[in-house]
C-alpha positions in Angstrom: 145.8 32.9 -182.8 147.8 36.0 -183.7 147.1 39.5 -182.5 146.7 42.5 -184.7 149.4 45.2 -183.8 147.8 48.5 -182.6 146.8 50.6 -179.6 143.2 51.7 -178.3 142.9 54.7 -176.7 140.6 57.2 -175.6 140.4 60.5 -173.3 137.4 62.0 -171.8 134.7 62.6 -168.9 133.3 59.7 -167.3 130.5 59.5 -164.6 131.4 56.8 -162.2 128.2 54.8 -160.5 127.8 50.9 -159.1 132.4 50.6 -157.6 132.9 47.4 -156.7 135.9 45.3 -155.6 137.4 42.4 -156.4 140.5 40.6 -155.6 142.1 38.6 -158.2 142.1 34.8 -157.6 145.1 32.1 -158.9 144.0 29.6 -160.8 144.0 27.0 -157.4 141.2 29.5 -156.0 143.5 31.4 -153.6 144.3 35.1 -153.9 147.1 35.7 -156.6 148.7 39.0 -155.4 148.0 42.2 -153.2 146.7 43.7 -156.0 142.9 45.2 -156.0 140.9 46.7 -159.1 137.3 48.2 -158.4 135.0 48.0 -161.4 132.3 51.1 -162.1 129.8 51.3 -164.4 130.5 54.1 -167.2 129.4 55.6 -170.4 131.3 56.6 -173.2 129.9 60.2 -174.6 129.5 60.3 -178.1 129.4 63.6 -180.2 126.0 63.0 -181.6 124.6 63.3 -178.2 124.3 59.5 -177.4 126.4 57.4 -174.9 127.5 54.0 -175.2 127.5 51.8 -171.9 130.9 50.2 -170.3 132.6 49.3 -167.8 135.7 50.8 -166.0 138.3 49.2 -164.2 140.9 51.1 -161.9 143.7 49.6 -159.8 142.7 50.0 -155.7 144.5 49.1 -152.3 141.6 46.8 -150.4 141.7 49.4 -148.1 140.9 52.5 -150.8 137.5 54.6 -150.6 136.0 54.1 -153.8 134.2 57.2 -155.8 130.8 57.7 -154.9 128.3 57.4 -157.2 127.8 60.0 -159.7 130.9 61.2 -160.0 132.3 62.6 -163.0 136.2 62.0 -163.8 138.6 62.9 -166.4 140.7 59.3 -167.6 142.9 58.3 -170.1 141.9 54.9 -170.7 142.9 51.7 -172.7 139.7 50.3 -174.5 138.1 47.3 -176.2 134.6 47.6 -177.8 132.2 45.2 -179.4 129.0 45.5 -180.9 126.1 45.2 -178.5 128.4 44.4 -175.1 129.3 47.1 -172.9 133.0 48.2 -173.6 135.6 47.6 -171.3 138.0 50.5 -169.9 141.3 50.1 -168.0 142.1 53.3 -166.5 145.2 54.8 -167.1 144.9 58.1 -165.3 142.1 59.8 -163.7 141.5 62.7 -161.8 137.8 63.3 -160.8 136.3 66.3 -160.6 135.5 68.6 -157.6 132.5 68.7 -155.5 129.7 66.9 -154.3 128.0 64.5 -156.7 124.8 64.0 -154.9 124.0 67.6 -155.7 121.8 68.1 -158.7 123.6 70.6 -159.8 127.2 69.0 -159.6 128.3 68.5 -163.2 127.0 72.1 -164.2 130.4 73.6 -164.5 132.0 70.3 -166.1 131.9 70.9 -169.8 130.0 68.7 -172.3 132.9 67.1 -174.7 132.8 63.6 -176.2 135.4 61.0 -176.1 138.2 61.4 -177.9 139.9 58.5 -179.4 143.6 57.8 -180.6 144.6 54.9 -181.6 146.7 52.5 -184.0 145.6 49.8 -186.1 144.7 47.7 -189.2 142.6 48.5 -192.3 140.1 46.2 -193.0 138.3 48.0 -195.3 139.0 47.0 -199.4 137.8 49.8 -200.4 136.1 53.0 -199.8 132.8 52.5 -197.5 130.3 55.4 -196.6 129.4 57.4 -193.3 126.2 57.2 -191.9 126.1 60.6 -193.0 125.6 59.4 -196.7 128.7 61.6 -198.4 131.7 60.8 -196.1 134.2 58.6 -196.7 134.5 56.0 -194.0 136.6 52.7 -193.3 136.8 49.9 -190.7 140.1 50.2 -188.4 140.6 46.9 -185.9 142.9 48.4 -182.7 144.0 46.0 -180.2 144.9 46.6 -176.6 146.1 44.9 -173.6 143.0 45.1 -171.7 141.4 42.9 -168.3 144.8 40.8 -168.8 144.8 40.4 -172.0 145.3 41.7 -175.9 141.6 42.3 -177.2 141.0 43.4 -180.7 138.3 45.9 -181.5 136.8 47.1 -184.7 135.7 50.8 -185.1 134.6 53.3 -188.2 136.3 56.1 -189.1 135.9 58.3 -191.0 136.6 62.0 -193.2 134.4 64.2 -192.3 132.9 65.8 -196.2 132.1 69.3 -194.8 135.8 70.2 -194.0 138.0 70.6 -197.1 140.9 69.7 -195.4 139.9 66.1 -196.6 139.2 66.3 -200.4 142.9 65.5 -201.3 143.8 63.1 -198.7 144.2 59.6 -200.4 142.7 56.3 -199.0 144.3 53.9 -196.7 145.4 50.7 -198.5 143.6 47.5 -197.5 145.8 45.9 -194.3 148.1 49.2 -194.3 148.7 49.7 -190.8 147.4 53.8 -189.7 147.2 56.1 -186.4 143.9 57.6 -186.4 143.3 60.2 -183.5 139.2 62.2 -183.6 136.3 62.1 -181.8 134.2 59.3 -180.8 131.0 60.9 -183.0 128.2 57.6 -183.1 127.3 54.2 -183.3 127.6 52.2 -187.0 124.5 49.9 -188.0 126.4 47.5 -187.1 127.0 48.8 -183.7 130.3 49.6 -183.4 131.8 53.1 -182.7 132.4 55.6 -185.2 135.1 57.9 -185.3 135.6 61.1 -186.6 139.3 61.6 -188.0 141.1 64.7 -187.0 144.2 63.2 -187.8 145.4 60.1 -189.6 149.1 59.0 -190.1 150.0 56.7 -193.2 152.9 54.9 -193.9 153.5 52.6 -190.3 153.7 49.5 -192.5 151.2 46.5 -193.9 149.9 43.8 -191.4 149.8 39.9 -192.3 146.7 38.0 -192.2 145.4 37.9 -188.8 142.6 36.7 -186.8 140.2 39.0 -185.0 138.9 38.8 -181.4 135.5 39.8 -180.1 134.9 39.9 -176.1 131.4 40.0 -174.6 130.4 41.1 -171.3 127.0 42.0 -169.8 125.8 45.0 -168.4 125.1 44.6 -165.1 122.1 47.0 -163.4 122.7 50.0 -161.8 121.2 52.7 -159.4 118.4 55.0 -160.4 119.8 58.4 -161.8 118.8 61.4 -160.2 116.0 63.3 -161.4 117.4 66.6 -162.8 118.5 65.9 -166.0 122.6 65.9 -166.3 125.2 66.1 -168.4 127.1 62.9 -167.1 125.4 59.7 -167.0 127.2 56.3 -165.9 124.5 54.6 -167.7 123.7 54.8 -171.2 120.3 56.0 -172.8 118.9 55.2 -176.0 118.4 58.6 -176.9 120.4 61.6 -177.2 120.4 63.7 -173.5 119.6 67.1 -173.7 121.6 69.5 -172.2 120.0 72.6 -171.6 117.6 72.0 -174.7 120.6 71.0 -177.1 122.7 68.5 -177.8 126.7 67.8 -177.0 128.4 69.4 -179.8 131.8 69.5 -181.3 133.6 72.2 -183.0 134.0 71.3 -186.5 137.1 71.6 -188.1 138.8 74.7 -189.6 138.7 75.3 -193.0 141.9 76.4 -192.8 144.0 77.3 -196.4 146.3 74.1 -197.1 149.4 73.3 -195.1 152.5 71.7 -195.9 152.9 68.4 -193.9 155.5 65.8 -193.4 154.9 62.8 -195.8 153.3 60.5 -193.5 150.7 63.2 -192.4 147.4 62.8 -194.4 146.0 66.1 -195.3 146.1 68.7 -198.0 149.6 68.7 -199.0 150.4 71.5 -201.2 152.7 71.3 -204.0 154.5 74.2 -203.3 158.1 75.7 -205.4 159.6 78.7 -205.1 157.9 80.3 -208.5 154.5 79.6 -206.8 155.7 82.5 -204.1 154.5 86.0 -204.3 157.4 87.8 -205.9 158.9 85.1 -206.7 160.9 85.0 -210.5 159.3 82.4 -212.7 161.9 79.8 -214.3 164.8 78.7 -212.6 166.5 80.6 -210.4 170.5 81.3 -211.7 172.8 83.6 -209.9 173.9 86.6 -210.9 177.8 86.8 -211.8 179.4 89.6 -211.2 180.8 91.8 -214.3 184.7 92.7 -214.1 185.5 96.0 -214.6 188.8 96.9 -216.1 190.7 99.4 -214.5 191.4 102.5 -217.2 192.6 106.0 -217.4 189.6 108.2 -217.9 190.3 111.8 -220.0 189.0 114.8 -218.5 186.8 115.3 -222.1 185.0 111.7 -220.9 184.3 112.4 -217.6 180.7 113.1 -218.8 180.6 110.0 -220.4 177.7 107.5 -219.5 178.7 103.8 -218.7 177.4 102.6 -221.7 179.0 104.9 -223.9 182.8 104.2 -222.3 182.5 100.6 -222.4 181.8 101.4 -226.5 184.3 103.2 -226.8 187.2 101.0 -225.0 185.3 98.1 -227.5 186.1 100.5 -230.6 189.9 101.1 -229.6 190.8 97.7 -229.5 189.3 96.5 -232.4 191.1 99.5 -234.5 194.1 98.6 -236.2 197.7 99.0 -234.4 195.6 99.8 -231.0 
């Protein structure tokens, strides 16, 4: 069983409820190693407003005090996801967020942003699929990650968002051409996996082999009652979007910015551009202008008035006279 190349990343807030320990065990039943992770129960936020339960692993010393519940961190995480199991989420930095997460009004200051994902991986996709949006261009990317101790392969949508221009030129990925794909997390496919919103995509890393793909399952496990203000952060997912102060979690769409020139491996609207496309610019090729030599001469007092033209004429018309 061969692993697809690829990476699975994503940055973002995370609310933290349910920590628990565990020590890692040998296979003979008795404790491997020193080394401690406690596990929380998270949710990934989603730009249309909806979350998508997981769980969270962090390395601890046995004698660390976990997070309380509630809180809400920002991490940089290493991912695997599969349709209709919580996702799994090995932290790779976090930093929580100050203040007291029993208070109802704790994540007020925290901004509302969804996860952002970035990651590297194969196109499955033969051909061009469609968004649930209806219009937008959308194809399956499977990522794989070293994740709970070992490589895990995911499958996520992504797709080019038809409202920006940015997109109208930008080709295709080949079927098993291997892309980086960084956006936001925006929904849930059908089909149940996570679907991304390209920001950015990066051709040209190279074409995978056939390869098998892994799915993990896990269950979700209970957790506490939330409080009951409404908040922003929730460790556990709902099956609605959450309202935040009568809206929704938005993202800023893209610029509609006038094309750019990129490198060839950058996706995006890649302008032909030449130099007689330039304001100003001379059209045809561009030569450069040689310099005339000017022959030294004896000017007579009766041609100083003379204009250029009419001295160069008349130095022509002396030498072609006879006996000049």
């Amino acid at each position: 069983m061969s692993s697809l190349p690829g990476s699975y990343l994503l940055y973002g807030n995370f609310c933290l409820a349910g920590g628990k320990t565990r020590t890692p065990t040998s296979r003979n039943g008795q404790a491997a190693n020193p080394t401690f992770h406690r596990f929380y129960d998270t949710t990934i936020s989603l730009a249309d407003g909806t979350t998508l339960q997981a769980q969270l692993r962090i390395w601890s010393p046995s004698n660390d005090v976990g997070h309380p519940d509630n809180t809400v961190v920002f991490a940089t995480v290493k991912a695997h996801s599969a349709a209709g199991s919580p996702a799994l989420l090995d932290v790779m930095s976090l930093i929580p967020y100050p203040g007291n997460p029993s208070d109802a009004d704790y994540d007020d200051p925290i901004p509302v942003l969804p996860s952002t994902f970035v990651g590297i991986g194969v196109v499955r996709s033969q051909g061009p699929e469609t968004a649930a949006d209806g219009l937008s261009r959308a194809f399956l990317l499977d990522v794989s990650d070293y994740v709970r101790d070992s490589t895990k392969t995911s499958t996520i949508q992504c797709f080019f968002d038809h409202t920006s221009p940015r997109w109208t030129r930008t080709p295709f990925p080949n079927h098993r051409s291997i892309v980086q794909v960084t956006g936001f997390c925006h929904g849930l496919t059908k089909d149940g996996d996570i679907s991304i919103r390209i920001e950015s995509i990066v051709f040209g890393l190279g074409t995978a082999n056939a390869a098998s793909f892994a799915s993990g399952t896990n269950s979700a496990s209970p957790g506490p009652s939330t409080p009951t203000k409404q908040r922003k952060y929730s460790a556990y997912a709902t099956p609605s979007p959450r309202g935040v102060s009568g809206g929704r979690a938005t993202v800023m769409s893209s610029p509609a910015s006038s094309p750019q020139t990129h490198t060839p491996l950058i996706a995006g609207p890649v302008a032909s551009t030449s130099y007689s496309s330039l304001p100003g610019a001379a059209q045809g090729p561009i030569t450069p202008e040689v310099p005339q030599t000017v022959e030294a001469h004896h000017v007579d007092a009766e041609h100083v008035g003379d204009t250029v033209e009419q001295g160069m004429s008349r130095r022509s018309a002396k030498r072609k006279a006879p006996g000049s």
